[in-house]
VEXNU-949181 format. One record per atom (N, C-alpha, C, O): atom name; x, y, z. Coordinates in steps of 0.001 Angstrom, whole numbers, plus 500000, padded with zeros to 6 digits. Example, Ala and Ser with C-alpha at 12.3 -4.5 7.8 and 13.67 -1.06 7.14 Angstrom:
% residues 2
  atom       u       v       w
     N  513190  494310  507800
    CA  512300  495500  507800
     C  513200  496700  507800
     O  514236  496681  508465
     N  512850  497750  507080
    CA  513670  498940  507140
     C  512900  500030  507870
     O  513409  501138  508039
END
This chain:
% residues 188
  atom       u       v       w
     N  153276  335748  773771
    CA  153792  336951  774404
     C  152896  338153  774158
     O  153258  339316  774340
     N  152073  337895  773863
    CA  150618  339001  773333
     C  150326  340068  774437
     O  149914  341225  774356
     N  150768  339089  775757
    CA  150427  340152  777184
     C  151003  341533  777320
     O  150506  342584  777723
     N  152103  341249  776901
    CA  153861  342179  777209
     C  153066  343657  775913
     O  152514  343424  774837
     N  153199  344438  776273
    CA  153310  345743  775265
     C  154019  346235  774504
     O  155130  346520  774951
     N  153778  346522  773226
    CA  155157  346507  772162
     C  154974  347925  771502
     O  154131  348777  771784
     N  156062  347972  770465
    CA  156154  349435  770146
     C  154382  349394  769001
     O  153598  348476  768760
     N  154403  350453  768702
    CA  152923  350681  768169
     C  152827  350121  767282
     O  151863  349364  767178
     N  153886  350243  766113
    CA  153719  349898  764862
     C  154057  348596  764592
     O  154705  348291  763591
     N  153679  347822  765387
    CA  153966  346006  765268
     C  152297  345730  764920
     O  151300  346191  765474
     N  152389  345071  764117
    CA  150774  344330  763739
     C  150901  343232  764352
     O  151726  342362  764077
     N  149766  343187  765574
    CA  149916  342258  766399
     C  148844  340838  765794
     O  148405  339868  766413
     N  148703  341221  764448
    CA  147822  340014  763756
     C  148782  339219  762772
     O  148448  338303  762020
     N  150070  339778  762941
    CA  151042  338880  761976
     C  152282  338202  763247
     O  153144  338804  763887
     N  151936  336879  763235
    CA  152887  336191  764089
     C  154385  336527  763522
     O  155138  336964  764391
     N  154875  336413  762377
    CA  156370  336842  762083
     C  156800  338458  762171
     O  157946  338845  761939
     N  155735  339301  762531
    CA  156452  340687  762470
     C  156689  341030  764284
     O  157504  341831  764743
     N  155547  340012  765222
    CA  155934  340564  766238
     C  156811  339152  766598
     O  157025  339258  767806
     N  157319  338093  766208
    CA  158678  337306  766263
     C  159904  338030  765798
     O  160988  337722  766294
     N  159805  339188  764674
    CA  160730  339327  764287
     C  160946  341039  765252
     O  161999  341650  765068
     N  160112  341503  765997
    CA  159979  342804  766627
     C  160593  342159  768091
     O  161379  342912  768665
     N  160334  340916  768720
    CA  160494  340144  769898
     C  162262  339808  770227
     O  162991  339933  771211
     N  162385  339460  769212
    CA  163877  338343  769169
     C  164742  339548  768342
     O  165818  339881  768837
     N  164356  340110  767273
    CA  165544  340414  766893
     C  165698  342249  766735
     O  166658  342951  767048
     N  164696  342552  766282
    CA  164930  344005  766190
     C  165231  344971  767332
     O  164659  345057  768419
     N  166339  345738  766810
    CA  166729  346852  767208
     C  167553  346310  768419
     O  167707  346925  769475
     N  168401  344255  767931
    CA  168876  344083  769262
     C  170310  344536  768563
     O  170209  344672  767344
     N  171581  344786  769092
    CA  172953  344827  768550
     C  173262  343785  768307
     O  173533  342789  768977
     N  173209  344087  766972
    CA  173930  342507  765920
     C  175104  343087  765600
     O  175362  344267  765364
     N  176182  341575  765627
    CA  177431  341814  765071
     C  177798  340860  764161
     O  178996  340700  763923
     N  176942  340181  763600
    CA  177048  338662  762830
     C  176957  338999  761381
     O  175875  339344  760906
     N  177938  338924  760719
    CA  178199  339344  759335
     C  177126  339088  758548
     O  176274  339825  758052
     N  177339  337749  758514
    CA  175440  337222  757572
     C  174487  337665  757948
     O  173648  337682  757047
     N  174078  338128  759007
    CA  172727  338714  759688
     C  172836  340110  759271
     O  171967  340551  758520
     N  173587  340701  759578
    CA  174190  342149  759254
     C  174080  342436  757115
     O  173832  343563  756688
     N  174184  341898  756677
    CA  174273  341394  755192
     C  173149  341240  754495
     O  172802  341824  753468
     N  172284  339946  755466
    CA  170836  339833  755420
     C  169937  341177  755327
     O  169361  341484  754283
     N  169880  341806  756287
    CA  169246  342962  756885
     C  169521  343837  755834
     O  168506  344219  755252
     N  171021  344456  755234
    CA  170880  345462  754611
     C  170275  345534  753473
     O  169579  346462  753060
     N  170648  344138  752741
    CA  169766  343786  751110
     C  168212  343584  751304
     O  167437  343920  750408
     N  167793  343062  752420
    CA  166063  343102  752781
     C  165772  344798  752588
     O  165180  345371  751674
     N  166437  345367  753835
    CA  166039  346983  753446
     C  166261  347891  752394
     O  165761  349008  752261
     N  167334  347105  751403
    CA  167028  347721  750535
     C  165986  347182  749514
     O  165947  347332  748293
     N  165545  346827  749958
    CA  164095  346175  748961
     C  163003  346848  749655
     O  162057  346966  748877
     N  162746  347349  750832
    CA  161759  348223  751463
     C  161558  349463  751010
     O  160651  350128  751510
     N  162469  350063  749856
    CA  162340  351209  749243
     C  161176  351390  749067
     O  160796  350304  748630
     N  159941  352342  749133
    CA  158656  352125  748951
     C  157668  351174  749162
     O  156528  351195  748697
     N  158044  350543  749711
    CA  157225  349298  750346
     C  157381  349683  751762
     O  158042  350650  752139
     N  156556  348649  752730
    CA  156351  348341  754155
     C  157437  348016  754652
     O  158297  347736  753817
     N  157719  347947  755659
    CA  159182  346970  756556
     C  158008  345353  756701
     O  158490  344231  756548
     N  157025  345496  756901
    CA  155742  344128  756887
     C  155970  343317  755495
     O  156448  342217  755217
     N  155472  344254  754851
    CA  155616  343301  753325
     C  157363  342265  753080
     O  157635  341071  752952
     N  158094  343443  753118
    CA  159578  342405  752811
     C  160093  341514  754406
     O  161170  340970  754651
     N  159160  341613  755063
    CA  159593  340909  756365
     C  158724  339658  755842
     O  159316  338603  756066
     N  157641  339513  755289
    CA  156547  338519  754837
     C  157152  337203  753780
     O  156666  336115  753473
     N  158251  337795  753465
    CA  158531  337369  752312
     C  160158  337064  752588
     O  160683  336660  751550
     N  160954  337138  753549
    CA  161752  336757  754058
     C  162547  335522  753746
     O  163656  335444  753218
     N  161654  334454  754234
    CA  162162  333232  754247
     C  162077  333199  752271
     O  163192  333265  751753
     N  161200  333132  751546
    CA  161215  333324  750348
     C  162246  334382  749692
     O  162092  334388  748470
     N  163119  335160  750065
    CA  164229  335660  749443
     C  165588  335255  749837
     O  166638  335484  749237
     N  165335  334375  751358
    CA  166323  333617  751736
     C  166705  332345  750588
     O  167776  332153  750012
     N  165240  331462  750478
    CA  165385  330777  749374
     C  166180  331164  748247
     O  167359  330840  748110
     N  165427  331963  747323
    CA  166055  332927  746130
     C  167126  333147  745865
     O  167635  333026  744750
     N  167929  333711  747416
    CA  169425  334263  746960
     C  170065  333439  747898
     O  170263  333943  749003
     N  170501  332076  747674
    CA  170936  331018  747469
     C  171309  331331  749703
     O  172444  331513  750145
     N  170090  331297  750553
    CA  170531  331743  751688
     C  171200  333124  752525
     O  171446  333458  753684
     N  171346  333811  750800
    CA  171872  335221  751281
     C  173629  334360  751652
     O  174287  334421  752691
     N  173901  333725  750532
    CA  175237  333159  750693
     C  176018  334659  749975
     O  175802  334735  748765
     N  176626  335489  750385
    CA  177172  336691  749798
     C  178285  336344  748369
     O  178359  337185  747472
     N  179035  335147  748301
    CA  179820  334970  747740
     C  178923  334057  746443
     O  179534  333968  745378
     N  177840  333546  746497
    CA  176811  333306  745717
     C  176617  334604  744717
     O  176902  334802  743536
     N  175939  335467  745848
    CA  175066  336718  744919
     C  175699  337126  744124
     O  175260  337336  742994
     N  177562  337482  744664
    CA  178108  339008  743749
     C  178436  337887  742559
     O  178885  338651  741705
     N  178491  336667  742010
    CA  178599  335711  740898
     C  177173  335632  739938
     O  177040  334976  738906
     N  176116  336539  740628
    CA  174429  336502  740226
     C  174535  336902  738894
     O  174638  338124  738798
     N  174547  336250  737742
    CA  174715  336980  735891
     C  173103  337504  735615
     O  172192  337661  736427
     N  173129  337688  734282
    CA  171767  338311  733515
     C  170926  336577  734290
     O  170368  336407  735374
     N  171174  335687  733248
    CA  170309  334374  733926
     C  169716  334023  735466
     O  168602  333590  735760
     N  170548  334272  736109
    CA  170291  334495  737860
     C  168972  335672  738075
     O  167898  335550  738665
     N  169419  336544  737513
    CA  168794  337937  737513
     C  166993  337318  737098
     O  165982  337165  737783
     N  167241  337160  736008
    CA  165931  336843  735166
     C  164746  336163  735933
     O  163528  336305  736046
     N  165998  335145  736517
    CA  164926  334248  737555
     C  164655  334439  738618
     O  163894  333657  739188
     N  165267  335739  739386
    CA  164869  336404  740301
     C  163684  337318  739932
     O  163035  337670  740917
     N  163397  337625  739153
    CA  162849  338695  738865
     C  161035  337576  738265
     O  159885  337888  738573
     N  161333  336734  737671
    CA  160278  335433  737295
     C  159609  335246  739033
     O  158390  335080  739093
     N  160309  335271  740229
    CA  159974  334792  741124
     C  158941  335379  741593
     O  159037  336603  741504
     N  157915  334985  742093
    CA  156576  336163  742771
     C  156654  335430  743874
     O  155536  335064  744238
     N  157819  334944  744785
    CA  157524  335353  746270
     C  158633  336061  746928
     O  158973  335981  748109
     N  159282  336955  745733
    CA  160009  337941  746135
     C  159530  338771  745330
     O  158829  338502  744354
     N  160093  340484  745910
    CA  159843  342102  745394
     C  160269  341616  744267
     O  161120  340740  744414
     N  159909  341935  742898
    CA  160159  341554  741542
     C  160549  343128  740850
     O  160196  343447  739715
     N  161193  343850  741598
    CA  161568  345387  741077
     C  162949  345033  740398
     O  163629  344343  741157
     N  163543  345292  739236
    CA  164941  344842  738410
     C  165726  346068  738702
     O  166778  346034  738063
     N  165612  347124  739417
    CA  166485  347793  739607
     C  166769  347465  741256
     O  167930  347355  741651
     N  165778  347339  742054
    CA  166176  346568  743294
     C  166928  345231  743218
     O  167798  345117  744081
     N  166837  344561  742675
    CA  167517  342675  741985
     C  169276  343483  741549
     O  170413  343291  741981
     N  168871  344111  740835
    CA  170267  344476  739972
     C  171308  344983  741349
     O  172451  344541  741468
     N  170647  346045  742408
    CA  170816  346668  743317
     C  171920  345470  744048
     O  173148  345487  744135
     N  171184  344738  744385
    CA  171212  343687  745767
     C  172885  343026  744875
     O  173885  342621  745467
     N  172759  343086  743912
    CA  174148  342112  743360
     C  175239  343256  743549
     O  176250  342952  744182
     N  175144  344247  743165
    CA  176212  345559  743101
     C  175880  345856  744837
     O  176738  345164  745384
     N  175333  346314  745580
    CA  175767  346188  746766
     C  176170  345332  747538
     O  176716  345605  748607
     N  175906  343856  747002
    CA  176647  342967  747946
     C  178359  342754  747584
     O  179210  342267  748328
     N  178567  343392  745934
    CA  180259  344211  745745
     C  180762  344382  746855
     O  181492  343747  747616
     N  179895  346042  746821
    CA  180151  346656  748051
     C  180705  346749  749142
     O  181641  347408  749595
     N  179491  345444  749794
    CA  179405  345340  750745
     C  180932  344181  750987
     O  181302  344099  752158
     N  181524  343578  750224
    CA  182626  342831  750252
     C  183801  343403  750276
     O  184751  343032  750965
     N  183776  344638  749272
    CA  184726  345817  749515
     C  184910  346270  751035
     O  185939  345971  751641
     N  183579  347216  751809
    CA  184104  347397  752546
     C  184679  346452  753904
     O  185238  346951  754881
     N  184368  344799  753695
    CA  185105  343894  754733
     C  186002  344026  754401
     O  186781  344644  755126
     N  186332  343668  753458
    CA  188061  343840  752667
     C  188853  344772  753296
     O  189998  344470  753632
     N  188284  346126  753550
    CA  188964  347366  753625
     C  189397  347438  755619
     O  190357  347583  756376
     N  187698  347188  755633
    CA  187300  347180  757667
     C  187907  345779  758717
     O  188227  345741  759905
     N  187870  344697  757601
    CA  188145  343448  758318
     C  186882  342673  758452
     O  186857  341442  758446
     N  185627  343582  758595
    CA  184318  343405  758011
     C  183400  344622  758212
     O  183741  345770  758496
     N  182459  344251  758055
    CA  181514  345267  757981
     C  181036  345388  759112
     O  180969  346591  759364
     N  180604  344682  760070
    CA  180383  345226  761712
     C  181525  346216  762331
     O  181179  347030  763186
     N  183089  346139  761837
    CA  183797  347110  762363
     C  183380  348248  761421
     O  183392  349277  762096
     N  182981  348543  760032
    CA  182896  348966  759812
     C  181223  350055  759814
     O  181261  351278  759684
     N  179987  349304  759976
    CA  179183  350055  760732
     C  179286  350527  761876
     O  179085  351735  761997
     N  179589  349825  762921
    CA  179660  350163  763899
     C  180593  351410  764397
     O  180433  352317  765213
     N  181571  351045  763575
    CA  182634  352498  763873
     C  182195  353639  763898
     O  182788  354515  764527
     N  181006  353892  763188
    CA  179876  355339  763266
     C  179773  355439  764514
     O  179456  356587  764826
     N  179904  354723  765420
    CA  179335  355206  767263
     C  180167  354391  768044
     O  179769  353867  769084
     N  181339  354250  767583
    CA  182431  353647  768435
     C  181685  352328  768963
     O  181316  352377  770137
     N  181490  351471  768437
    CA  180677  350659  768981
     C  179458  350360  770280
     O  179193  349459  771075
     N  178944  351718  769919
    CA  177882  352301  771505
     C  176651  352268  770318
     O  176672  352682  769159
     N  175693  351675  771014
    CA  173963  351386  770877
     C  173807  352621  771181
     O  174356  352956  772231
     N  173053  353684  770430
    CA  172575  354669  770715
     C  171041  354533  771099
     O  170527  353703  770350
     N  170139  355054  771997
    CA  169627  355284  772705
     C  168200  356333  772263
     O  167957  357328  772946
     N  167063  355842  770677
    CA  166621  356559  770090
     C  164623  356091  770355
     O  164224  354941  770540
     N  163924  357065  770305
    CA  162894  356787  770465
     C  161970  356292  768751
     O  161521  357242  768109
     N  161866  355548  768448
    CA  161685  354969  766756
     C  160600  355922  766254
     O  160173  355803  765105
     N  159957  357253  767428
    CA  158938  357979  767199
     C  159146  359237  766915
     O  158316  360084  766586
     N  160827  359387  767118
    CA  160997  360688  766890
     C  161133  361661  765264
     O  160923  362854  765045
     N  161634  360370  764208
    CA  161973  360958  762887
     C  162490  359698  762168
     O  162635  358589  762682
     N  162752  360062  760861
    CA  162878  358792  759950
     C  164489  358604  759622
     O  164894  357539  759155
     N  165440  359784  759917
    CA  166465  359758  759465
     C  167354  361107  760420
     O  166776  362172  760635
     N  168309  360936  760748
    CA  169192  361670  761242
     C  170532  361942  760724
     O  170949  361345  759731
     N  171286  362890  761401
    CA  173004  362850  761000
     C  173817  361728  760641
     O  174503  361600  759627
     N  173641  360831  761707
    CA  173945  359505  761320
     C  173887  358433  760274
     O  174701  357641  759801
     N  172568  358717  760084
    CA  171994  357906  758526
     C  172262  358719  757391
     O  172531  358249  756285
     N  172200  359814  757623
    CA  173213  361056  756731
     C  173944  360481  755618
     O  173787  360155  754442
     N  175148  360518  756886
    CA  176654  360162  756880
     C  176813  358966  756244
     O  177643  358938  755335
     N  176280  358085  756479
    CA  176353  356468  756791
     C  175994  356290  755060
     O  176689  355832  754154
     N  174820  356774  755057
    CA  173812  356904  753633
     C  174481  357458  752258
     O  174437  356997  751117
     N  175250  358861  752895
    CA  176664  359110  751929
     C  177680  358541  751535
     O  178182  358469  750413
     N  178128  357917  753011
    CA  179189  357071  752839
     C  178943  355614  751415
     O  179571  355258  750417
     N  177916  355267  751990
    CA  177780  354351  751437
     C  177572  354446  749562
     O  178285  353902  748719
     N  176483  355231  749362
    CA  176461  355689  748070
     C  177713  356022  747317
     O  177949  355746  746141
     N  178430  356616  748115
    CA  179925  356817  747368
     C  180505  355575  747361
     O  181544  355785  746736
     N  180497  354764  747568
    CA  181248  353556  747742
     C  180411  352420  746318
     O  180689  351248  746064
     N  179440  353261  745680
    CA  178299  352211  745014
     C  177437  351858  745240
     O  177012  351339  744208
     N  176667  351738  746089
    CA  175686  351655  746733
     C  174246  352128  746217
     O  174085  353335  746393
     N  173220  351511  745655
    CA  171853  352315  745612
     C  170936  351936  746320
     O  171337  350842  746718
     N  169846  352128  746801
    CA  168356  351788  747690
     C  169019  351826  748852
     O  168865  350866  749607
     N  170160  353256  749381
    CA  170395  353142  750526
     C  169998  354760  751071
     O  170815  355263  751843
     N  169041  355403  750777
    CA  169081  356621  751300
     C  168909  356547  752615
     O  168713  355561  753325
     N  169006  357756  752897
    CA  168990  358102  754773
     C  167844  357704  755123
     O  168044  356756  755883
     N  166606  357900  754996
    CA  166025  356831  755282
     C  165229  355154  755789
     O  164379  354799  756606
     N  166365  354292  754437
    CA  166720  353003  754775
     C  167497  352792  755832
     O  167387  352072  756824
     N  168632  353847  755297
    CA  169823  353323  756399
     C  169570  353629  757680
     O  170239  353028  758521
     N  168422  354755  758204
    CA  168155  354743  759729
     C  167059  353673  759683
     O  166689  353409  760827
     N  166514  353075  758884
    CA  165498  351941  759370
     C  166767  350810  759849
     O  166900  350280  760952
     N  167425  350687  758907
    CA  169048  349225  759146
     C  168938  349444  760328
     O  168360  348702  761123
     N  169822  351150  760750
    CA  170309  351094  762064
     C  169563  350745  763360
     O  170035  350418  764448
     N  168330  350889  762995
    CA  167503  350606  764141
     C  167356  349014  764294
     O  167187  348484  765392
     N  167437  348301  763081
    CA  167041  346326  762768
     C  168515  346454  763484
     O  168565  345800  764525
     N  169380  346954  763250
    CA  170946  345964  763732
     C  171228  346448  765169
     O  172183  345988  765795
     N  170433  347335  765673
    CA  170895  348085  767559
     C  171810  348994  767158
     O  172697  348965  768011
     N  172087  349811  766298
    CA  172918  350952  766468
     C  172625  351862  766829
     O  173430  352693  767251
     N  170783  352112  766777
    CA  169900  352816  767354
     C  168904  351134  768130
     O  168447  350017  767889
     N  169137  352242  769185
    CA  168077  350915  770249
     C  166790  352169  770198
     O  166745  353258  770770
     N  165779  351486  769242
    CA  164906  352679  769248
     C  163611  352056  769988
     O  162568  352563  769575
     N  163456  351184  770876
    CA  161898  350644  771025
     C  161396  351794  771939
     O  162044  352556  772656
     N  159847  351692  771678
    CA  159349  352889  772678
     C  159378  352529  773816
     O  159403  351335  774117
     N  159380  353768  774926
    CA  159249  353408  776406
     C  158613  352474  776981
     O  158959  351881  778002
     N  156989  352189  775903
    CA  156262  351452  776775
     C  156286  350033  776132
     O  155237  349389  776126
     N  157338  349543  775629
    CA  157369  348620  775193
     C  158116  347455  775796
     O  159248  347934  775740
     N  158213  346731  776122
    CA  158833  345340  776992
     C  160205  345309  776893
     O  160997  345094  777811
     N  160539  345614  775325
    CA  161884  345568  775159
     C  162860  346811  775414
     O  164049  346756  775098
     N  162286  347918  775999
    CA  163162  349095  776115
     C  163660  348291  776923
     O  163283  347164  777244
     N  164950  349188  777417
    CA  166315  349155  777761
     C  165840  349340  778846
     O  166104  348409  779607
     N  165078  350348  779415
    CA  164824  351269  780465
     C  163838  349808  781538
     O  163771  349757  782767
     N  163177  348758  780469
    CA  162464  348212  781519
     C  163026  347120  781536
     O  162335  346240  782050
     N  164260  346724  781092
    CA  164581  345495  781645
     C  164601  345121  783181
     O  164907  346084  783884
     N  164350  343963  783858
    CA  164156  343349  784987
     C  162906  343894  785794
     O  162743  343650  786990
     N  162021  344671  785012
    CA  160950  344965  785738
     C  159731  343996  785341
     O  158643  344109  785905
END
């Protein structure tokens, strides 16, 4: 698909970033595990690339037993240790420690929402907002979302991350104009 034009910041020399720019980003996900997946990856992008922890993907899938959620929040010191031993995952112990206390969290708020897609999504009534990925790194939205969340326990989620999430899950459909996947050029 090399022909088709993509947003800028895809390295068109890494086959998994423009597979993962092609198929999945910035489409509206509502799939709990995917949704789950995504937020604990980005929070490992704290200072790193969205490239680097996309590289390493399938290797943290391994790690955290598939990103089985009911696995992780059971993750003790021993679990920990050997996450952290692993070098084909981010080996940061406050990111590791992170990923177990937000996937709490993240169980809390299904508990509360019914899951967590009603509960992201409820930020925009369930409407794909309509964002250019060139305009800024963080908005009102990721704000809010970024607050919300931190109050709830949450760390490696600043406004920031959380407008990178929103853009991986379609809450922001941010691809650029001249890119294959805008909105604007479908059927052309």
């Amino acid at each position: 698909m090399s022909e088709f034009k993509r947003c800028f910041w895809v390295n068109m020399k890494n086959p998994v970033y423009i597979k993962y720019h092609d198929e999945e980003w910035s489409r509206p996900c509502h799939e709990e595990q995917q949704l789950y997946e995504l937020l604990l990856l980005e929070c490992f992008q704290a200072g790193l690339s969205w490239e680097c922890v996309l590289n390493k993907r399938e290797n943290f899938r391994k790690a955290y037993d598939g990103f089985d959620i009911d696995q992780v929040i059971q993750y003790d010191d021993k679990k920990i240790e050997a996450l952290l031993a692993d070098s084909g995952i981010i080996r940061n112990r406050l990111k590791v420690k992170a990923s177990v206390k937000n996937s709490m969290v993240f169980k809390q708020i299904q508990a509360e929402y019914g899951s967590f897609d009603h509960y992201i999504w409820g930020f925009t009534d369930g409407n794909s907002i309509e964002e250019n990925c060139e305009l800024r790194t963080s908005s009102p939205l990721s704000d809010t979302i970024s607050k919300d969340l931190k109050k709830r326990g949450m760390t490696f989620v600043g406004t920031t991350i959380i407008y990178s999430y929103l853009q991986a899950i379609g809450v922001l459909h941010a691809h650029t104009k001249e890119c294959f996947c805008y909105t604007g050029n479908k059927g052309k």
